[in-house]
N, C-alpha and C positions, 0 to 999 in steps of 0.2 A: 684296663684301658678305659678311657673320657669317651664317650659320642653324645654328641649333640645332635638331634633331629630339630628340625626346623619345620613345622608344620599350620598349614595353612585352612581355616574354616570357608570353605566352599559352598552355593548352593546345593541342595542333596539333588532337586532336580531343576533345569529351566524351562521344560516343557510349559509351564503354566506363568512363566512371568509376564505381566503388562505393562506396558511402557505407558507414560504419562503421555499428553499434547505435545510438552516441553521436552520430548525426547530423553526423559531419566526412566529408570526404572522404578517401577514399584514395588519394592518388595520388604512388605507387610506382612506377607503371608507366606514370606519364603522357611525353610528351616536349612540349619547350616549342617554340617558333616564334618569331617575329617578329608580335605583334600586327597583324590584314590594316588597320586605317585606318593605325597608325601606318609598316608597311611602302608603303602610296600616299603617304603626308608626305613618306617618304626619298625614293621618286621625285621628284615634287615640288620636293624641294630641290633635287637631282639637275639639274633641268630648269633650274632659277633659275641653278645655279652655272655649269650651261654657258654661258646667256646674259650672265652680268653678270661672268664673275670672280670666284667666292664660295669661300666653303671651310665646308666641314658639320662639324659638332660632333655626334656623336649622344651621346644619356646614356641608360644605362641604370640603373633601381634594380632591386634584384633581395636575394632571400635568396642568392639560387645563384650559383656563379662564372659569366658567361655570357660568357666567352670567344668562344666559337665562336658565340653568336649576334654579337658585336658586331664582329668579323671578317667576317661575311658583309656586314655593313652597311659597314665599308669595302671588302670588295671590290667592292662598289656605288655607290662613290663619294663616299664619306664621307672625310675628311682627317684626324679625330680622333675619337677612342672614348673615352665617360668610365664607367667602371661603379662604380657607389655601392651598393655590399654590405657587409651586415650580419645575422646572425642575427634581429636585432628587427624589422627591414622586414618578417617572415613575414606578420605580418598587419595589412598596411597597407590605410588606405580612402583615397578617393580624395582628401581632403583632408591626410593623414598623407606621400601622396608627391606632392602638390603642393608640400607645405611644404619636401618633401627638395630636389625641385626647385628649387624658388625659392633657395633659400641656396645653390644652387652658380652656378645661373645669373645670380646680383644680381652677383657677379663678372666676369662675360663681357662684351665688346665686341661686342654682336650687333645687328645688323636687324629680321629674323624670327625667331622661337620658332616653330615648328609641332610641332602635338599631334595624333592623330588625333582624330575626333568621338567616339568610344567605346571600350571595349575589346573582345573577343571574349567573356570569360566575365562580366564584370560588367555593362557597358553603362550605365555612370551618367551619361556624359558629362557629367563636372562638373572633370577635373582640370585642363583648356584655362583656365575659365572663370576658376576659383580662382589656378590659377596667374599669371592677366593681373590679378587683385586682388591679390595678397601681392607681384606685381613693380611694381602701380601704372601698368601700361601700357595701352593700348587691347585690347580683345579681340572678333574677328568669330568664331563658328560656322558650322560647316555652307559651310564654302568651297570647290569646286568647279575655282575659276580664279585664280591670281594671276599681278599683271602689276607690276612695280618700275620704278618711275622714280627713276634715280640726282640726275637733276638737282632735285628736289623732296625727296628723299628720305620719300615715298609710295608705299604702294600702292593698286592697284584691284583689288577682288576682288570676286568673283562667288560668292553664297550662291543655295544651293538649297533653297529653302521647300518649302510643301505644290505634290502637285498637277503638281507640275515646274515650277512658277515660277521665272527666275533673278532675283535682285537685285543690281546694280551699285552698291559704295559706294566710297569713297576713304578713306584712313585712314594716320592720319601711322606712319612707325617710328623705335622697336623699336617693336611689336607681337608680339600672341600670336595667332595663329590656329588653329583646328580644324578638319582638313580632312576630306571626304566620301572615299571610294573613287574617284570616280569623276574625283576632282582627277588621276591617274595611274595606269596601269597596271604595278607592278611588273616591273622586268626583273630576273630572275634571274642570278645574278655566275658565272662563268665560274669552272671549275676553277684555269683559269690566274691566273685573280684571286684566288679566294681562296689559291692557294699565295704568290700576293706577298704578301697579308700578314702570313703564320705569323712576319716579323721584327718585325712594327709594332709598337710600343710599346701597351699598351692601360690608358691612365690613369685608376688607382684608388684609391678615397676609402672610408674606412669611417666610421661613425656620429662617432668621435674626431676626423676630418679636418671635420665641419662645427660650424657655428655654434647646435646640437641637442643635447637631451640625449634620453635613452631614454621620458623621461616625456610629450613630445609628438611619437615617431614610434612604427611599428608598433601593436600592441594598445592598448599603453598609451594611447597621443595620438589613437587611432581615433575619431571624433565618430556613428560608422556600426558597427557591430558584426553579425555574420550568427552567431546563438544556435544554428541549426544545420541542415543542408540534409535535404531529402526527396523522393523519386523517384517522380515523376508515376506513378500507376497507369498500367495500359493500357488503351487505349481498349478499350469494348464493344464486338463484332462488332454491325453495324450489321445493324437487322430490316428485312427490304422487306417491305412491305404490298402487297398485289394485291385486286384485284376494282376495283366501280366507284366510283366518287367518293364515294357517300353511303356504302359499305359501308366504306370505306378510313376517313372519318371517323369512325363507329363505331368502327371499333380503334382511332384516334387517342384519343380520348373513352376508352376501354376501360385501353386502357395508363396513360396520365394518371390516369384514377381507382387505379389501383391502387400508381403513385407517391405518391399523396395530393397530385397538383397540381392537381388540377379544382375 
């Protein structure tokens, strides 16, 4: 079997990012990672490819060369790396790198497509969805478990609702799926691993290699626009009220009035 992972370079942390005057971010001094739903997907695959015979495609879109993330994804067990870089991708929404997606992937002989359910810094969960529309395929969220029968060529997957509900459906492929965290537990690739693949080839497309012009990717094609970010105040040290019930309610009454809430 084909899987495609579609994985996404995230802040590792944003504890420490600054925001400009002009409401943009700073990030200078940021370092990227492997997106955590999208790096549970590569397991995931990982898992599929052991049981059935498969081979993983992963793709990344990125402004940045990301080499060495997509090196670690095959030292993981991926068979091929595709990275889709461009200057214009800087400021893509989630529909802008669905569409990058789709135009490479409509080319591919694949099964499954797995997306993770979100990303770290954005969290729209919408490129899974978008993308199983612009490929015209079926698309399940929030998947947890999948199980491939070749002789059908179907899966069963297991969605996790509210509440810890699972649900059991069946669904023909290629398919696109978005899976939860907890579809796998990430293993980390061995130094010996990643020195195998410092020869691997890592196959690369810019904006001119697809079937795209500049005016529906990045800014330009963005349907979602963020006008400019702002950093939560700190919380208020918190007052404890003492004495007895009805006196505690008084300052409750007390303070409220002087908010102008009562």
């Amino acid at each position: 079997m084909n899987i495609a992972v579609c994985v996404k370079d995230s802040p590792a942390s944003m504890e420490d990012v600054a925001v400009t005057e002009g409401g943009q971010l700073d990030d200078k001094y940021l370092s990227y990672n492997i997106n955590e739903w999208d790096s549970s997907a590569l397991e995931a695959a990982v898992q599929l490819k052991e049981e059935h015979d498969g081979k993983i495609h992963v793709i990344n879109i990125s402004p940045r060369k990301n080499e060495k993330l997509l090196r670690k994804c095959l030292a993981r067990g991926a068979d091929e790396a595709i990275l889709i870089q461009a200057e214009a991708f800087e400021k893509n929404d989630p529909q802008t790198s669905a569409r990058i997606l789709a135009d490479v992937l409509k080319e591919m002989d694949l099964d499954i497509i797995l997306t993770g359910l979100q990303s770290d810094d954005i969290g729209h969960s919408i490129v899974g969805g978008t993308l199983a529309q612009l490929l015209d395929l079926p698309f399940a969220p929030f998947v947890c478990d999948i199980k491939y029968d070749e002789d059908t060529n179907k899966a069963t997957v297991k969605q996790l609702l509210e509440a810890g509900v699972e649900r059991e459906i069946r669904i023909d492929t290629p398919t696109v799926l978005a899976v939860e965290t907890r579809i796998a537990e990430p293993q980390p690739p061995t130094m010996m691993a990643i020195r195998k693949t410092e020869g691997q080839e890592i196959h690369k497309r810019t904006l001119q290699d697809l079937d795209l012009t500049e005016e529906v990717v990045g800014e330009k094609g963005a349907e979602t626009k963020i006008k400019k970010y702002k950093k939560s105040p700190p919380p208020e040290a918190a007052e404890i009220l003492e004495g007895s019930p009805k006196e505690v309610s008084q300052k409750i009454v007390h303070i409220l009035s002087k908010k102008g809430l009562r």
